[in-house]
One Martini backbone bead per residue (centre of mass of N, CA, C, O) as a GRO file, in nm:
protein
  436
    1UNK     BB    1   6.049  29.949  14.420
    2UNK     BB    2   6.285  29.897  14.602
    3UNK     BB    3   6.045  29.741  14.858
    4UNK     BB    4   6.061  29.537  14.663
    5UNK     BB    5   6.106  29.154  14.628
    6UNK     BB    6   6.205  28.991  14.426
    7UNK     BB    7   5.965  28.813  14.397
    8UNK     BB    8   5.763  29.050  14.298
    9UNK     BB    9   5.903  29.148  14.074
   10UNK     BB   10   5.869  28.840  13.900
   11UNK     BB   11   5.555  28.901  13.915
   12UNK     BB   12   5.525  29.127  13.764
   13UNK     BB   13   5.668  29.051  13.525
   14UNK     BB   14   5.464  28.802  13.443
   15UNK     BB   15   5.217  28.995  13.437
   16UNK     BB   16   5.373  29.166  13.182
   17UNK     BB   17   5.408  28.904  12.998
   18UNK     BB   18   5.093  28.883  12.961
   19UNK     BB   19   5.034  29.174  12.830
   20UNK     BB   20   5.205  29.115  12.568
   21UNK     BB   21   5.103  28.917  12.496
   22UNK     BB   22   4.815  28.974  12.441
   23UNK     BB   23   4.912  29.212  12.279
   24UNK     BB   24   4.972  29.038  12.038
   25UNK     BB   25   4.775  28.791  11.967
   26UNK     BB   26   4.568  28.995  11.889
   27UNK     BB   27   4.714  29.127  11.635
   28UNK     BB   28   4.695  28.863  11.496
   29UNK     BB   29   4.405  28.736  11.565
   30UNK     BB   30   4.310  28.960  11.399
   31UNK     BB   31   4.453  28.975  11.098
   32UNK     BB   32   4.369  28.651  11.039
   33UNK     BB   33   4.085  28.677  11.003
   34UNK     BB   34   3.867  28.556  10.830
   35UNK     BB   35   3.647  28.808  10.642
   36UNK     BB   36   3.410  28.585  10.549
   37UNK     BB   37   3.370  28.437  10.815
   38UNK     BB   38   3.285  28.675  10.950
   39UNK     BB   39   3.059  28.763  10.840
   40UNK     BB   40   2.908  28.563  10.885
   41UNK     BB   41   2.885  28.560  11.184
   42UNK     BB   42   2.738  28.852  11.156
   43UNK     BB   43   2.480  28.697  11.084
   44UNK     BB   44   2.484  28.499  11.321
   45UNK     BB   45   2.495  28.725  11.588
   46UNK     BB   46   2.805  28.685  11.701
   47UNK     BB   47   2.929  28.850  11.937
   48UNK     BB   48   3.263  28.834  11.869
   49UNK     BB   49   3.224  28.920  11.551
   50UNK     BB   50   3.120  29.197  11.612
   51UNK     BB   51   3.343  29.313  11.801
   52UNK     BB   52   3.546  29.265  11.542
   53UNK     BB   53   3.421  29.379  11.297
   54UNK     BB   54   3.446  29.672  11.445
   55UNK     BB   55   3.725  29.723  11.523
   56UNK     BB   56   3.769  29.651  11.147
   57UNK     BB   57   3.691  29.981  11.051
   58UNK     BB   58   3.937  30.056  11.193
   59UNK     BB   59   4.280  29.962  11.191
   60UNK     BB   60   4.452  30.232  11.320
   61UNK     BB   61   4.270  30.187  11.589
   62UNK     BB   62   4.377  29.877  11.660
   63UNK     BB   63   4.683  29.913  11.635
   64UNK     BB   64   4.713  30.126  11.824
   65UNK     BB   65   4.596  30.002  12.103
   66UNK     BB   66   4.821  29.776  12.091
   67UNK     BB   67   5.085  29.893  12.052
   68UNK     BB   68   5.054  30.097  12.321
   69UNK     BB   69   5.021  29.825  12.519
   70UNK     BB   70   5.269  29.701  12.453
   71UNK     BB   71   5.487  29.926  12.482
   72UNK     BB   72   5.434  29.993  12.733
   73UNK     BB   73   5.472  29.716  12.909
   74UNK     BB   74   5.784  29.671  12.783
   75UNK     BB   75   5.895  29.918  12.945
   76UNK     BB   76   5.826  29.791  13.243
   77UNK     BB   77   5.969  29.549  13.204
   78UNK     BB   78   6.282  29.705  13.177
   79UNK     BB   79   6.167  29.798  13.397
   80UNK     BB   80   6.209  29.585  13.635
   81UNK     BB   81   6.477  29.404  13.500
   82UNK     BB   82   6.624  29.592  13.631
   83UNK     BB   83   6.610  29.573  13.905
   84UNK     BB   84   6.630  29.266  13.935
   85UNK     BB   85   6.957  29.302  13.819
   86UNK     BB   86   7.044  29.458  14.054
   87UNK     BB   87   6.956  29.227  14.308
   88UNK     BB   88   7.159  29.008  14.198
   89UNK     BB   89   7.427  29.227  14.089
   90UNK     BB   90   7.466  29.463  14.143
   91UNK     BB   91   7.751  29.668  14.005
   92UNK     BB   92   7.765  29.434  13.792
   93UNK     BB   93   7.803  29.549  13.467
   94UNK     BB   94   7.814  29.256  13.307
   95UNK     BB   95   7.534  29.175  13.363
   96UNK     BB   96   7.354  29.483  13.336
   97UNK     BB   97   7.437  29.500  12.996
   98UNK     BB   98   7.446  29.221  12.919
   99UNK     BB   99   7.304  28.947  13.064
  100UNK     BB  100   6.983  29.129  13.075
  101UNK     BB  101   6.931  29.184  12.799
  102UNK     BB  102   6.918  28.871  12.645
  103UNK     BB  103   6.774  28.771  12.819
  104UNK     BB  104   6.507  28.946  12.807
  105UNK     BB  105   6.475  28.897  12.495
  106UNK     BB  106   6.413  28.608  12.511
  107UNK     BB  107   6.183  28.611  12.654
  108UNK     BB  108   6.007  28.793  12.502
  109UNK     BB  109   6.018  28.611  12.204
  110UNK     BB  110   5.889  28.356  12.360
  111UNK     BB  111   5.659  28.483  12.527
  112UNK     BB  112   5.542  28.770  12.418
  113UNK     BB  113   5.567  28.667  12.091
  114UNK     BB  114   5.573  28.416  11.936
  115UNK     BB  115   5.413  28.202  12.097
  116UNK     BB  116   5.146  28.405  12.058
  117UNK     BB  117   5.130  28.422  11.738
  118UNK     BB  118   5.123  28.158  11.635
  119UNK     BB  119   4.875  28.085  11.804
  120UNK     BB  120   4.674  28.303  11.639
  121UNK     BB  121   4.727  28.227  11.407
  122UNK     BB  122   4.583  27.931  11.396
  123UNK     BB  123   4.375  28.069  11.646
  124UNK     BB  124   4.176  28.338  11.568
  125UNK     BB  125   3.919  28.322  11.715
  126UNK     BB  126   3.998  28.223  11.996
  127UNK     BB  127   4.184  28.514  12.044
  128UNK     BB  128   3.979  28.764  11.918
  129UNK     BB  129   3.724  28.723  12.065
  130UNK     BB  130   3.841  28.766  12.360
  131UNK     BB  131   3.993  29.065  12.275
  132UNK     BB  132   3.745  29.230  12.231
  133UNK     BB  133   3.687  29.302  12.512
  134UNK     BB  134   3.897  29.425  12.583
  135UNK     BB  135   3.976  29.636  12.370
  136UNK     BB  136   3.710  29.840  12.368
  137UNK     BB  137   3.749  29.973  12.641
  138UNK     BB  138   4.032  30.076  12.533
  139UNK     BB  139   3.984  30.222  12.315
  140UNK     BB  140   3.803  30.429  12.491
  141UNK     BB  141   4.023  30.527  12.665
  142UNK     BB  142   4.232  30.568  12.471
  143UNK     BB  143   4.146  30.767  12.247
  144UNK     BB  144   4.318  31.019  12.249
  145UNK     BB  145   4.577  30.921  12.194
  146UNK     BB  146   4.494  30.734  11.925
  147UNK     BB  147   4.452  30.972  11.778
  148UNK     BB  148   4.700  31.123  11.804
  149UNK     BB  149   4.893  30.932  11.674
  150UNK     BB  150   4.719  30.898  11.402
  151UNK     BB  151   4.733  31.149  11.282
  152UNK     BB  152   5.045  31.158  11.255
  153UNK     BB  153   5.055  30.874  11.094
  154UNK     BB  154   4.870  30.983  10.841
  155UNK     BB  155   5.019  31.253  10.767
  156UNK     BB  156   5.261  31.077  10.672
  157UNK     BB  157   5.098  30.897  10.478
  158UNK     BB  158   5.051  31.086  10.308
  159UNK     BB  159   5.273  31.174  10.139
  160UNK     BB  160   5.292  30.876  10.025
  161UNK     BB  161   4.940  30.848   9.958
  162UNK     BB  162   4.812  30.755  10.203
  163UNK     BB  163   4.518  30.636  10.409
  164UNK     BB  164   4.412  30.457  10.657
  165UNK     BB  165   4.141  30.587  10.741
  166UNK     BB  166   3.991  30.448  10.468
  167UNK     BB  167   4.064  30.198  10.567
  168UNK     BB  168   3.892  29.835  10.569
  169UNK     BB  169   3.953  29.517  10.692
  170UNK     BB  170   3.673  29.415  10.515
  171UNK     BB  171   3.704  29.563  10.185
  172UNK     BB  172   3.833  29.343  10.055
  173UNK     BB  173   3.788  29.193   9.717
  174UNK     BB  174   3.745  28.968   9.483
  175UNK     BB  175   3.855  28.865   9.237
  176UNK     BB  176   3.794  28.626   9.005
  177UNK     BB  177   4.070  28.488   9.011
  178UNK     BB  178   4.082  28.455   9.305
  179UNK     BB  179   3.843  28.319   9.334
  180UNK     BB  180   3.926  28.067   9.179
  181UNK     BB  181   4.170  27.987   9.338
  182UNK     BB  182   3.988  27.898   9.571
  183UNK     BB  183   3.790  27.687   9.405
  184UNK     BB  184   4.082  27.526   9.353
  185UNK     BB  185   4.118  27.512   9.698
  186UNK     BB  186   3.904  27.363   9.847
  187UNK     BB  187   3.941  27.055   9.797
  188UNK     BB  188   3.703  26.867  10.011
  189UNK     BB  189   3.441  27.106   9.969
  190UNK     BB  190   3.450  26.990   9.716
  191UNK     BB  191   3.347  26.811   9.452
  192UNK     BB  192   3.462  26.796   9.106
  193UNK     BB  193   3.141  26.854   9.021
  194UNK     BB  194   3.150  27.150   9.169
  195UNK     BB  195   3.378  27.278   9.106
  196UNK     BB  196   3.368  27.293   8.788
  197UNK     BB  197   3.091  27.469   8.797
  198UNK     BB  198   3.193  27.699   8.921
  199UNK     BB  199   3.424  27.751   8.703
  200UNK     BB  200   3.218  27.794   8.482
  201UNK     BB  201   3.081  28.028   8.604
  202UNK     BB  202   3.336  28.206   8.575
  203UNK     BB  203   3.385  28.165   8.274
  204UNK     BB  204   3.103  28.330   8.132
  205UNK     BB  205   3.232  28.587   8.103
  206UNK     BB  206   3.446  28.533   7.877
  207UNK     BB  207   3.254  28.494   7.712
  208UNK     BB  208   3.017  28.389   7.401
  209UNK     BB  209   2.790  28.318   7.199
  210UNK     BB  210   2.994  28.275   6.969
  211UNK     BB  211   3.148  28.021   7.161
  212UNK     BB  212   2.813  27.841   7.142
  213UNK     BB  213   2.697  27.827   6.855
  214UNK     BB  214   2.486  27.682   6.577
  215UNK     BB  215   2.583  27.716   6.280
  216UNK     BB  216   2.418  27.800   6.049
  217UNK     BB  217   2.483  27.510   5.858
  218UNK     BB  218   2.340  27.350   6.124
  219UNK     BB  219   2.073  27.467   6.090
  220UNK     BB  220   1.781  27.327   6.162
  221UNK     BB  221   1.478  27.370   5.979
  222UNK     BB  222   1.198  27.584   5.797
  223UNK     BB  223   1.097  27.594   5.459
  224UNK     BB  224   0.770  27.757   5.388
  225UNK     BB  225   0.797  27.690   5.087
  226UNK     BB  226   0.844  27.437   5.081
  227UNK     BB  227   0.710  27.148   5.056
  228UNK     BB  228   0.540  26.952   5.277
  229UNK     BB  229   0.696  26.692   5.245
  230UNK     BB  230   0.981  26.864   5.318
  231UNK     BB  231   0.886  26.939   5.637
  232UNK     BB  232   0.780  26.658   5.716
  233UNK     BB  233   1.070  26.539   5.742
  234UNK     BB  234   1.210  26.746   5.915
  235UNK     BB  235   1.059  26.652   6.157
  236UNK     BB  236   1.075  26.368   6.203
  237UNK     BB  237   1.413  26.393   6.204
  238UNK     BB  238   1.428  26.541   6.437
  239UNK     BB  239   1.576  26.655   6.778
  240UNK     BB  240   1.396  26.907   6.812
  241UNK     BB  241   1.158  27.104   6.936
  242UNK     BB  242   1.277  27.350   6.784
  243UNK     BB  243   1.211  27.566   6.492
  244UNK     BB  244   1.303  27.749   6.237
  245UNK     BB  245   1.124  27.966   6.061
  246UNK     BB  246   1.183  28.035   5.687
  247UNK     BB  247   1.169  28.233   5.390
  248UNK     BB  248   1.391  28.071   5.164
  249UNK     BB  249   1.560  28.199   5.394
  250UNK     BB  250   1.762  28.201   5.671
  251UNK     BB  251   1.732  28.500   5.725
  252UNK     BB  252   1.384  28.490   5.708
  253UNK     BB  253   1.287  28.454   6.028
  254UNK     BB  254   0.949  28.409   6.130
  255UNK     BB  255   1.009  28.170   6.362
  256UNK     BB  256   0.901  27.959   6.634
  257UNK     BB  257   0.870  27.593   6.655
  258UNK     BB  258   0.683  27.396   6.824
  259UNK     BB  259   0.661  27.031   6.818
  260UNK     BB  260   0.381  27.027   7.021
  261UNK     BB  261   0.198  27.173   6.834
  262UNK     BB  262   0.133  27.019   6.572
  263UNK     BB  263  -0.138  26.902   6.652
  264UNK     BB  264  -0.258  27.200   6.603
  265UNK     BB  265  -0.184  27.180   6.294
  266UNK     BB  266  -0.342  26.987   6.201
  267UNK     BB  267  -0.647  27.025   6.375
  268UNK     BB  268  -0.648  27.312   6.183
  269UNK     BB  269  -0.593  27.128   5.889
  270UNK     BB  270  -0.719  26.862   5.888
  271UNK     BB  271  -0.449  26.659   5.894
  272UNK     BB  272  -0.272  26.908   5.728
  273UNK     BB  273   0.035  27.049   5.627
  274UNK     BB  274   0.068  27.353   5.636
  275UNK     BB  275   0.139  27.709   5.636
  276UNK     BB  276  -0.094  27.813   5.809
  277UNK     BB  277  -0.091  27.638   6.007
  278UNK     BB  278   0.228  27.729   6.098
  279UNK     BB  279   0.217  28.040   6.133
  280UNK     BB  280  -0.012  28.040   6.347
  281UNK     BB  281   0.240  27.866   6.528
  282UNK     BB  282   0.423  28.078   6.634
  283UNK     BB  283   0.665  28.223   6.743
  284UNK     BB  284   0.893  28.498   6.836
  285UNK     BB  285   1.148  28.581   6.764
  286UNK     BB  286   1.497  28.583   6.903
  287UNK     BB  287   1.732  28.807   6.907
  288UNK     BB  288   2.101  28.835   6.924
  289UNK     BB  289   2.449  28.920   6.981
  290UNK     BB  290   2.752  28.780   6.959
  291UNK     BB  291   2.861  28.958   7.196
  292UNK     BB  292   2.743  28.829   7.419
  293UNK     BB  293   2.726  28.721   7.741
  294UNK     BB  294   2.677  28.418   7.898
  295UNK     BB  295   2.584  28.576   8.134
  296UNK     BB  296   2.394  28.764   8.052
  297UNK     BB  297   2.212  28.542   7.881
  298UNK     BB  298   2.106  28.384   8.095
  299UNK     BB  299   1.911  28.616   8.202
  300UNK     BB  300   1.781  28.664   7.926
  301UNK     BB  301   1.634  28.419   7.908
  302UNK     BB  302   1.484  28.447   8.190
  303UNK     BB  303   1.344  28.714   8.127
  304UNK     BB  304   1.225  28.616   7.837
  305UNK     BB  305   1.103  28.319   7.821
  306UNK     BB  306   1.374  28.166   7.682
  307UNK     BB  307   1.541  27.890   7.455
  308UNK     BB  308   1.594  28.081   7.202
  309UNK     BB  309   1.849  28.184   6.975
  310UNK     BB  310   1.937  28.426   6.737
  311UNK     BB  311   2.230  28.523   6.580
  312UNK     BB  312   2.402  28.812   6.507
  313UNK     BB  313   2.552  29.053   6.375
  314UNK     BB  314   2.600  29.404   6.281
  315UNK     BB  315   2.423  29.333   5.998
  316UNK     BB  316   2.199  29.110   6.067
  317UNK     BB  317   2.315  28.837   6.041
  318UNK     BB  318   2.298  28.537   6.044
  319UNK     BB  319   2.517  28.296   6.281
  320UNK     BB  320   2.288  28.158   6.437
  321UNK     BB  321   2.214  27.934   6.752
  322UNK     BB  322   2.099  27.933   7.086
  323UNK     BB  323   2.051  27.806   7.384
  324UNK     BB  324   1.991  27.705   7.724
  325UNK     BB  325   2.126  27.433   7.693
  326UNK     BB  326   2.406  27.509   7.620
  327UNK     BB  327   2.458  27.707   7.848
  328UNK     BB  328   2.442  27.500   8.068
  329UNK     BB  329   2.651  27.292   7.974
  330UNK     BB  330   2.902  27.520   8.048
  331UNK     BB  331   2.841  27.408   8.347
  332UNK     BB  332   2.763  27.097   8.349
  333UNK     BB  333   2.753  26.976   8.092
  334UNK     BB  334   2.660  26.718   7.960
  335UNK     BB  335   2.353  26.546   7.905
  336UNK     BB  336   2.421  26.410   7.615
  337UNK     BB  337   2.449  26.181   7.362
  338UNK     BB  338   2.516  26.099   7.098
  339UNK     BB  339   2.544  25.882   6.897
  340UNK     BB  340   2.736  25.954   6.682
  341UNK     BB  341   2.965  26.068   6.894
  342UNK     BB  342   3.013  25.734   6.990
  343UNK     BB  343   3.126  25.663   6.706
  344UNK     BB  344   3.252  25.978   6.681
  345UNK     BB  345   3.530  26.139   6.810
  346UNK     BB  346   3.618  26.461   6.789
  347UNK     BB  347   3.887  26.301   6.991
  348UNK     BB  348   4.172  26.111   6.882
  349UNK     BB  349   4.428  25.909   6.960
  350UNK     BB  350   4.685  25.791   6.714
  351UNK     BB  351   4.993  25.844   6.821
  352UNK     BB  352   5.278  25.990   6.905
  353UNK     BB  353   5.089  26.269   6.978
  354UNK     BB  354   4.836  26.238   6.796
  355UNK     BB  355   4.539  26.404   6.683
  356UNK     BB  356   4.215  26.361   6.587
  357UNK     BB  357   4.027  26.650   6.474
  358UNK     BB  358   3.747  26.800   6.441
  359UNK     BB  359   3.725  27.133   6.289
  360UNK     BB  360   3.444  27.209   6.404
  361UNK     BB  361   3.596  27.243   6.651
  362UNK     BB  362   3.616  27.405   6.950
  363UNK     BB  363   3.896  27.530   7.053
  364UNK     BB  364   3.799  27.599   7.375
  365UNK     BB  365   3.757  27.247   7.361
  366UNK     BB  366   4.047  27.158   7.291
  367UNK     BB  367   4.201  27.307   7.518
  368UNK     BB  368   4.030  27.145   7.754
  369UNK     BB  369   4.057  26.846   7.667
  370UNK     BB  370   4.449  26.884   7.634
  371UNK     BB  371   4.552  27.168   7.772
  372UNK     BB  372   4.576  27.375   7.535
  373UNK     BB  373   4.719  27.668   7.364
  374UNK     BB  374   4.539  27.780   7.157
  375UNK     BB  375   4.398  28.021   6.952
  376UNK     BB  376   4.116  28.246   7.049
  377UNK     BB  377   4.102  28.544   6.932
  378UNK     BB  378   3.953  28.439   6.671
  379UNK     BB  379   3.881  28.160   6.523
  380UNK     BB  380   3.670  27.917   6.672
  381UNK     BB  381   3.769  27.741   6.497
  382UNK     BB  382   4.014  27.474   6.321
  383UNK     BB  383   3.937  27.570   6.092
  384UNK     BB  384   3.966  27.847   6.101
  385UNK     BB  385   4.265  27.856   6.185
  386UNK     BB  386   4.383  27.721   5.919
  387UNK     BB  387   4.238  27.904   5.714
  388UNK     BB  388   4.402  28.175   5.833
  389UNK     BB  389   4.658  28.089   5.768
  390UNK     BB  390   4.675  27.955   5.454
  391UNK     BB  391   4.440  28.129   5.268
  392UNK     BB  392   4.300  27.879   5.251
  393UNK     BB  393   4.168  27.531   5.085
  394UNK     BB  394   4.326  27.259   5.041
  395UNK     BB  395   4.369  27.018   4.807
  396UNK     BB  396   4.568  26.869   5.023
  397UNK     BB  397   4.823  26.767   5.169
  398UNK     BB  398   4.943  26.943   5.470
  399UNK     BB  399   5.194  27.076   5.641
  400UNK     BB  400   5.215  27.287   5.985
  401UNK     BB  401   5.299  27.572   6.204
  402UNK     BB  402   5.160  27.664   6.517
  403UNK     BB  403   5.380  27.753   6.703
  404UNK     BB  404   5.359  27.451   6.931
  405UNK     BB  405   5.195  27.339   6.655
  406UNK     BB  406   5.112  27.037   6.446
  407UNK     BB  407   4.984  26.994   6.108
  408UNK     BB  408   4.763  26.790   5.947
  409UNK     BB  409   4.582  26.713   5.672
  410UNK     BB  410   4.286  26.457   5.674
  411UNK     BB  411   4.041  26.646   5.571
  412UNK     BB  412   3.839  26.720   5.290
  413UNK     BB  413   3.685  26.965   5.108
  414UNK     BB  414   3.539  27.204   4.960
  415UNK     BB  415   3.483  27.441   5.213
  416UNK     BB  416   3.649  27.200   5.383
  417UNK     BB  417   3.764  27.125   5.712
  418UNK     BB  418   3.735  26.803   5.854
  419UNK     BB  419   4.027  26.688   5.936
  420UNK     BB  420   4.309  26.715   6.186
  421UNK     BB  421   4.623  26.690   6.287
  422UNK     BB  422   4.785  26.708   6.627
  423UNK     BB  423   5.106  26.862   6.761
  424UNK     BB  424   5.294  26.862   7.039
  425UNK     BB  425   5.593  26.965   7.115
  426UNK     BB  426   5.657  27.010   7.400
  427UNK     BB  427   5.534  26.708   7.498
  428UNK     BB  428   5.768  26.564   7.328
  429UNK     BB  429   6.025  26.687   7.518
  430UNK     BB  430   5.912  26.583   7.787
  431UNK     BB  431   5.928  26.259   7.734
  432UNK     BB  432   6.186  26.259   7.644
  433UNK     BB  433   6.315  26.365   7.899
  434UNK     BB  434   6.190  26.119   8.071
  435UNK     BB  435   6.346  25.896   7.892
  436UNK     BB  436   6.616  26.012   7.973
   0.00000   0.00000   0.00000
């Protein structure tokens, strides 16, 4: 090395300081590759994605032959740029201890280290797909060596509990939250309508069937012992093309009439609604637990060509029943609005932070609704939180405090509480605080 001319020794270095930038910005652009888009691109079988795939089955040795190959190579630097400094300085201490280290340090940071980490961390594809070809056959080469490293540094590592030779750079999987995070964060890649979709598919796992059945007293059927007169009257008022028919008590549900039958059933009674009419053209109810899961019940609905469940507790007895139209619009949203329901809101502002609320209203969809964190551990609707706050259903105007949350009765019946005012605290002092 002595025999060789200050400028070649220039090119030498140079040459090694590409070779420091190149297995840096590999390091870096292998290991900020997005792992499922690399998957997808493996599907779509891009060969620089294969290649980085392939080295990124074992980490350990992908790291190994860069960090081996960098540190070569920062060493040869450091021997390089000591004769450099020998030839420019010649026995001047003060150069060659002090302001060729600096130097030397300030060039390596600047052009082998910063500037090309910076840039595979923003272009890590197109750093690191074209440094899996020279990356595989070093990793070949050097195998014994990368071995000899690795099995020291994993022997270390088990010591602490660790293991990194069992770890796999693409083995990570999202929790759901995380997965949430992700569709809370695509941004432009999906319009507020399929974002919101998206997060309602992975909300029906936190539910159950029974935070959106129709409760019992809610449900329209047919008791087939009644007069056929008032048969005939519930079938015309009807809004629901299924109707649960049950012998006398709404628990002895015998079956499932589809209002399309009905004429099958007038032309097999000679244009007469009978009960015999009627229990011939029945289908057969389908049951479920009230704990089941909206995605499980989802499937289940599929698997059994069912649009109606009727929904028991662990007693057997009837506590509602679901559809498959409620389950889809937890995910999609309402598909139509009653008349009823455009004439009365079941939330609505009444002033001063003040919201009127009907009672039968499902928690978590006022919560929904208000961005409100109710408690929803326990009564599903608002008169259920009420009624067991109080240990009864008063029978006056009442007011009262629920954690954050101010309420008032607004409207009450004999059985229950129809409407009741509702005022979030912490709200009402943060407006105060924008006003101040």
């Amino acid at each position: 090395m002595d025999a060789l001319s200050l400028e070649q020794l220039f090119a030498i270095l140079i040459a090694l300081l590409c070779c420091s930038a190149f297995f840096s910005s590999s390091e870096t652009g292998m290991v900020s590759l997005n792992r499922y888009r690399l998957r997808h691109l493996v599907n779509k079988k891009h060969s620089g994605a294969l290649r980085a795939s392939k080295l990124l089955e074992r980490t350990d040795r992908l790291i190994g032959v860069i960090l081996i190959g960098n540190n070569l190579v920062n060493i040869f630097i450091t021997l390089v740029a000591g004769k450099i400094a020998v030839k420019i300085f010649g026995d001047w201490e003060v150069g060659n201890l002090i302001i060729m280290p600096f130097v030397l340090t300030l060039v390596i940071l600047i052009f082998a280290e910063v500037t090309p980490k910076s840039i595979a961390a923003v272009y890590p594809e197109k750093i690191a797909f074209p440094a899996s070809m020279i990356l595989r056959p070093l990793l070949t080469l050097s195998y014994p060596v990368v071995r000899l490293v690795n099995s020291v540094s994993n022997g270390i590592s088990r010591i602490f509990g660790m293991d990194p030779s069992t770890a796999s750079g693409l083995a990570d999987h999202l929790h759901p939250e995380e997965l949430r995070t992700v569709v809370d964060e695509a941004g432009e890649l999906l319009n507020d309508h399929h974002q919101g979709m998206l997060l309602n598919v992975l909300d029906l796992e936190k539910s159950t069937v029974e935070d959106i059945l129709v409760p019992r007293n809610e449900i329209t059927g047919i008791d087939i012992e009644a007069p056929m007169d008032d048969v005939l009257a519930v079938i015309q008022d009807s809004e629901y093309t299924m109707l649960p028919v049950y012998e006398g008590d709404i628990n002895e549900v015998i079956g499932i009439l589809h209002l399309r039958n009905i004429s099958r059933v007038l032309r097999d009674s000679e244009a007469e609604l009978t009960a015999r009419g009627i229990r011939k053209h029945l289908h057969k109810p389908y049951f479920i637990p009230e704990s089941t899961p909206l995605s499980r019940q989802l499937l289940n609905f599929q698997k059994n060509k069912a649009r109606m469940a009727l929904v028991v507790d662990e007693y057997g007895d009837l506590q509602g029943l679901v559809t498959l139209s409620d389950l889809l619009e937890e995910i999609v949203g309402d598909f139509v609005t009653d008349a009823a329901e455009e004439q009365d809101e079941p939330i609505t502002l009444v002033g001063g932070g003040w919201f009127r609320i009907d009672a039968q209203e499902l928690v978590r969809d006022i919560n929904r609704e208000l961005g409100w964190k109710l408690p929803t551990d326990g009564p599903k609707t608002l008169n259920g939180v009420i009624t067991e706050f109080l240990e009864h259903i008063p029978d006056a105007i009442v007011s009262f405090e629920i954690g954050n949350y101010r309420f008032q009765i607004d409207e009450v019946s004999d059985t229950r509480i129809e409407k009741a005012l509702v005022f979030e605290k912490d709200s009402a002092k943060q407006h105060d605080g924008e006003a101040a």
